[in-house]
N, C-alpha and C positions, 0 to 999 in steps of 0.2 A: 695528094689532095691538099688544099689549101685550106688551112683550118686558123679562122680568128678569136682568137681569147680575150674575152671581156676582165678588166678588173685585176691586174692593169692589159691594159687594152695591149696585144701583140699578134704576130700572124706567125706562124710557123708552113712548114713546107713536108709532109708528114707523105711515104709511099702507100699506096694501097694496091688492093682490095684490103679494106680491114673493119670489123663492125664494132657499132658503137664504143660497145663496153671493154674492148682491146684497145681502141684509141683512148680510152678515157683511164685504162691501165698503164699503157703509153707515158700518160704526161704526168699522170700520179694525180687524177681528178677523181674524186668521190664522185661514183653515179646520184646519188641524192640531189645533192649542192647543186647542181649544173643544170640547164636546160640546151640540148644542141637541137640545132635550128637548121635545115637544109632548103633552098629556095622560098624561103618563108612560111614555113611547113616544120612544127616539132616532128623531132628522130625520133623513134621509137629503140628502147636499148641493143634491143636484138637486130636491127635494122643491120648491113650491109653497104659499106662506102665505097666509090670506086676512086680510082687515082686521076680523073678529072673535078671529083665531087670540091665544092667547097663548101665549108660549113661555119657555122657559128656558134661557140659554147658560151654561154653567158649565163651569169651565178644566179640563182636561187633567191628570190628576194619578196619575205613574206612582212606583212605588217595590216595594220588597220584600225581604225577607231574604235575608244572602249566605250 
C-alpha cells in the first residue's frame, strides 16, 4: 500500500493486508497523535488495509482561542 506521512511530509511503499494499528506499529507512530485518512474518509484503528490501499497519516493537531 501507499502510505503518505505528514510532518515531514514522505510516502513510503508498506506490503499489505495489514490493519491500522499494525502499520502504525510498523513505522513506530503513536495511535493517539495521528489521524490516517483513506479516500477521504478517517480509518477507524481496527480497520483492515489492503495492498492497493493508499492512505494518509497526518499528525494530531489541537489548539483554540482562550
Amino acid at each position: 500500500m501507499k502510505v503518505l506521512l505528514r510532518n515531514p511530509t514522505r510516502t513510503l511503499e508498506v506490503p499489505g493486508p495489514m490493519s491500522i494499528v499494525a502499520l502504525l506499529q510498523r513505522l513506530e507512530v503513536t495511535r493517539e497523535t495521528v489521524l490516517v485518512i483513506r479516500a477521504g474518509t478517517l480509518v477507524p484503528g481496527d480497520a483492515m488495509l489492503d495492498d492497493a490501499d493508499e492512505v494518509e497519516i497526518r499528525p494530531v493537531i489541537s489548539g483554540g482561542a482562550s
